[in-house]
N, C-alpha and C positions, 0 to 999 in steps of 0.2 A: 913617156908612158907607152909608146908605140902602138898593138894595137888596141889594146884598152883607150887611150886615149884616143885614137882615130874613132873609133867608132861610137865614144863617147859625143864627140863633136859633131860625125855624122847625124846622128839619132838629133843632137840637139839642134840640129840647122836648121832641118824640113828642106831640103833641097839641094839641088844639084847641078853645076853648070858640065854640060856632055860636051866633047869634043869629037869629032870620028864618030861613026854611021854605028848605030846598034844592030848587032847581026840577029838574022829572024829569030823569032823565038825567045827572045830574052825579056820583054815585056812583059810585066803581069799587070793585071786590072781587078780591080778589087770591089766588090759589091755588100764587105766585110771589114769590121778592123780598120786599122789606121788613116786607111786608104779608101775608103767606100767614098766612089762618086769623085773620084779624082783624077789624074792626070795619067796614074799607073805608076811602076816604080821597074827598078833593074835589080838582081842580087848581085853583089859582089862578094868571091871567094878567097879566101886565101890560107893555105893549110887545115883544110876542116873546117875554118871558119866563116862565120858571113855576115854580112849587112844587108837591110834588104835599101834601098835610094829611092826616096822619092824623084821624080824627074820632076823638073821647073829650073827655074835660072835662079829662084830668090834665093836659098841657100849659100851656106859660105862652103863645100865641097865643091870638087873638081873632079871628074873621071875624064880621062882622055885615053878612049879606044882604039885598039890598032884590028887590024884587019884578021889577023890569026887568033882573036877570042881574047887578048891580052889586054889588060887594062892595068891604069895606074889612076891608083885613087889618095885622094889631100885634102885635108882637112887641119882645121886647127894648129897648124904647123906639126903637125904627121903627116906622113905618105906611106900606103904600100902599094905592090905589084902582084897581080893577080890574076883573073879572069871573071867575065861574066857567065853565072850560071845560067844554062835553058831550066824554063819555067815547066814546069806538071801541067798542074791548073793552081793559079794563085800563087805558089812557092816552089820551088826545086823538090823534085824526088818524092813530092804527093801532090795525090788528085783532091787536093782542098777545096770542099763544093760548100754553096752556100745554099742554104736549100729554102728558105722564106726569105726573099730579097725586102723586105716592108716589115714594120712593125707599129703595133696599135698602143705600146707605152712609147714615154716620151723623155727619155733621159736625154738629160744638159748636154753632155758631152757628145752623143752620138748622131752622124750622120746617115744611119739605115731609114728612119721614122721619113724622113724628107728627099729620100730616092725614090719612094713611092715603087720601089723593085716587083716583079709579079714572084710567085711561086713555083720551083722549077717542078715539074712531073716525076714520079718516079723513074716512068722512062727516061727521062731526059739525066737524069740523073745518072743512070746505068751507061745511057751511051757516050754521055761525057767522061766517065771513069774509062770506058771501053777506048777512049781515042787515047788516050795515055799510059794504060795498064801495060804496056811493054819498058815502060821507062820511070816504075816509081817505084816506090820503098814502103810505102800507108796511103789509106784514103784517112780525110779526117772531113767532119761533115760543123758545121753552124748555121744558126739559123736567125732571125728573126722571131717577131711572134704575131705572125699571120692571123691567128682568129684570139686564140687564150691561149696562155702557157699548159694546159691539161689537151688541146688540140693539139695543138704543136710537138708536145712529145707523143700523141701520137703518131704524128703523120712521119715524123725521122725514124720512132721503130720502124714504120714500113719499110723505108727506105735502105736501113740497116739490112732490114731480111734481105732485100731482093737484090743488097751487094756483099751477100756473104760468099757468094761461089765468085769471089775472086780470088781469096785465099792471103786476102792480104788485112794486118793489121786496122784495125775500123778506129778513132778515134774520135768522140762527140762531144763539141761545146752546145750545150742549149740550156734555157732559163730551167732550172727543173723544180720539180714538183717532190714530197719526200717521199715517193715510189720511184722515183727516175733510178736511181741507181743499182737500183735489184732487177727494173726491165732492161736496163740495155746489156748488162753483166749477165743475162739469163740470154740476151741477144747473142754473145760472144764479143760483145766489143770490150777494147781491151785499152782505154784508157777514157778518161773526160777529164773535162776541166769547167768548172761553174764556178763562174764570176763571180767576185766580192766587188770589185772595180772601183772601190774608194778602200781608206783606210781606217773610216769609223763608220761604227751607225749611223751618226749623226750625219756626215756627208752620204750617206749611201739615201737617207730618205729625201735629202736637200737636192740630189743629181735624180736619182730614180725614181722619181714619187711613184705610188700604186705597185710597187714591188717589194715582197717582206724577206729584210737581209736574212734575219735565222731561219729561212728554208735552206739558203745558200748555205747557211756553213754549214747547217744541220747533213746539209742532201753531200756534203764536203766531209763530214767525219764518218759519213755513214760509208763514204765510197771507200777508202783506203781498206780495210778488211777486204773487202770486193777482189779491187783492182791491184792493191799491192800499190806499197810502199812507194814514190818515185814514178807513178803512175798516174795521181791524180796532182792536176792544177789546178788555180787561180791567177786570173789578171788581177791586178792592184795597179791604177792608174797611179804615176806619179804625176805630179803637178795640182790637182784639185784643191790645194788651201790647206792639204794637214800639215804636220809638223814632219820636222826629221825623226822625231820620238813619238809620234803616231802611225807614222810608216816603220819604226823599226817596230813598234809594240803588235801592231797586225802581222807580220811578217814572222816574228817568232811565235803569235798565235798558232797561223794556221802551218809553220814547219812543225809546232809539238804537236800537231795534227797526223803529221807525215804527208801534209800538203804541202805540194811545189810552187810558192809565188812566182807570177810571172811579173816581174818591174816594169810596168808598158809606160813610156814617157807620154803624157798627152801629147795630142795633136791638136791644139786649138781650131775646134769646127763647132758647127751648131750652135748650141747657146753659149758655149767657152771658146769662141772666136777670138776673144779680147783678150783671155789669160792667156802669160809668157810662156815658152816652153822650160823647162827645167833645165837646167844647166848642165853641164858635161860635166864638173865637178860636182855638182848632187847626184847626178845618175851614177858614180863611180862608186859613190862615197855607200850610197843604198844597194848597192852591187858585192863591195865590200861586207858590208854588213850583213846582207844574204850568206856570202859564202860559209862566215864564223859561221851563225845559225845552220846551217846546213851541215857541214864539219861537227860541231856538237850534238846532232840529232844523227850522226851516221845517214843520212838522208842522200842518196845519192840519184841524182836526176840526169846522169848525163846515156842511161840505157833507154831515155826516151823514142817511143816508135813513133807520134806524131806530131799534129799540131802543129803550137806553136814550140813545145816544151825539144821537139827535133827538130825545130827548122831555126831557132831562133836571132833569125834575121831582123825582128824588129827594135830586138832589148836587148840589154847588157846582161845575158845571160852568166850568172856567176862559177856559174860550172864548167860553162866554155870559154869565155871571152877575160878572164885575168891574170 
């Protein structure tokens, strides 16, 4: 399968045995996403493409790096050659900031609620973009939900304003409210993505408690008018207990939407410590079945300016990686 199937295998291992020294800069650390509160990870490239690697030994991958940036990465009885990418902040090529490191809901799956993270300042915000804006492509911002989800998108508009004179593509995941998409789109930001992160109701109330799914899809059909076609996502966690025919029936929901699923394999942490990871033949197979959907909807996601939906290092992105 070559590298569909590499990075199938990757995504499904959770880890990575390193050979040869990581050159500076290659390291990201994550207070977000897959990774919040972990060890960090490396990206690996190859042709436009990439993996992002968590670092640990327990995985079934192999990277072994040589000294001029060259790596060779195995997995699953796949191999390629490649290089590791230098990091932004968080991913290659953007200043991905996390901007409420703590949150006051309590979803199963995630790791933010239990880093107890502080809130970064505007400032601090600015001058972290400031250290890397010579070397990215988007800033893209997420958050927690530091006091209420009606706070919180406040505090990111600000944050928004005060990095518009970089002139560079603005990108925002955050819980939203059904005003969120007509403030940030009045902001200039030019893409978001609001999480469905399960594949029914029913799991969405069972992971999420105290958070109501039809704001998401609502604050989700409302943005594509906004933002344009291939411009607005969703994460849909794989592994949480739906079906293969629950995850295809979400998935061509929100594509007749002109929504971009994101396929994120769990990562078992927090209270889904114990569930398995999905397999590299189910993440191919729902990878697969994105693309048809996508192809049929004329939906084309691959002119994405942030996020995850351009960096897509951590999924089997069906636009990029089949």
């Amino acid at each position: 399968m070559g590298w569909t199937g590499l990075k199938a295998a990757v995504l499904a291992g959770g880890g990575c045995r390193i050979e040869g020294e990581l050159p500076p800069g290659a390291v990201a650390r994550s207070t977000a996403g897959p990774g919040a509160g972990g060890d960090g990870a490396v990206f690996f490239s190859r042709g436009g493409r990439r993996i992002r690697i968590p670092l640990g030994s327990g995985g079934p991958a192999r990277l072994i790096v040589h000294e001029d940036g060259r790596a060779e990465l195995s997995c699953g009885g796949e191999r390629a050659d490649g290089r590791l990418e230098p990091v932004g902040l968080h991913c290659p090529r953007q200043a991905f900031v996390t901007v409420s490191e703590s949150c006051v809901f309590d979803c199963v799956y995630c790791r933010v609620p239990g880093c107890r993270g502080a809130r970064k300042t505007v400032g601090e915000i600015v001058a972290l973009v400031e250290s890397v804006a010579g070397s990215v492509d988007a800033i893209a911002l997420t958050s927690g939900v530091a006091v209420s989800v009606e706070e919180e998108e406040e505090y990111v508009c600000r944050v928004v304003e005060a990095l518009r004179g970089f002139d560079l593509p603005i990108g925002v995941s955050i819980f939203p409210t059904l005003a969120t998409p007509a403030r940030l789109h009045a902001l200039g930001v030019a893409e978001v993505k609001f999480n469905l992160e399960t594949a029914t109701p029913e799991l969405f109330a069972a992971h999420c408690p105290g958070l109501p799914y039809e704001t998401v899809r609502e604050a989700l059909a409302d943005s594509v008018p906004l933002f344009g076609r291939g411009h607005v996502f969703s994460n849909v966690l794989v592994g949480l207990g739906e079906t293969d025919g629950e995850l295809d029936r979400c998935v061509d929901g929100l594509v007749a939407l002109g929504v971009v699923p994101v396929l994120r394999p769990l990562t078992p942490a927090a209270g889904c410590r114990n569930l398995p990871r999905p397999t590299p033949e189910r993440l191919v197979r729902a990878a697969r079945h994105l693309s048809r959907a996508l192809d049929r909807a004329g939906l084309d996601p691959s002119g994405a300016l942030s996020m995850c939906g351009a960096c897509t290092g951590c999924d089997l992105a069906a636009w990029r990686d089949l």
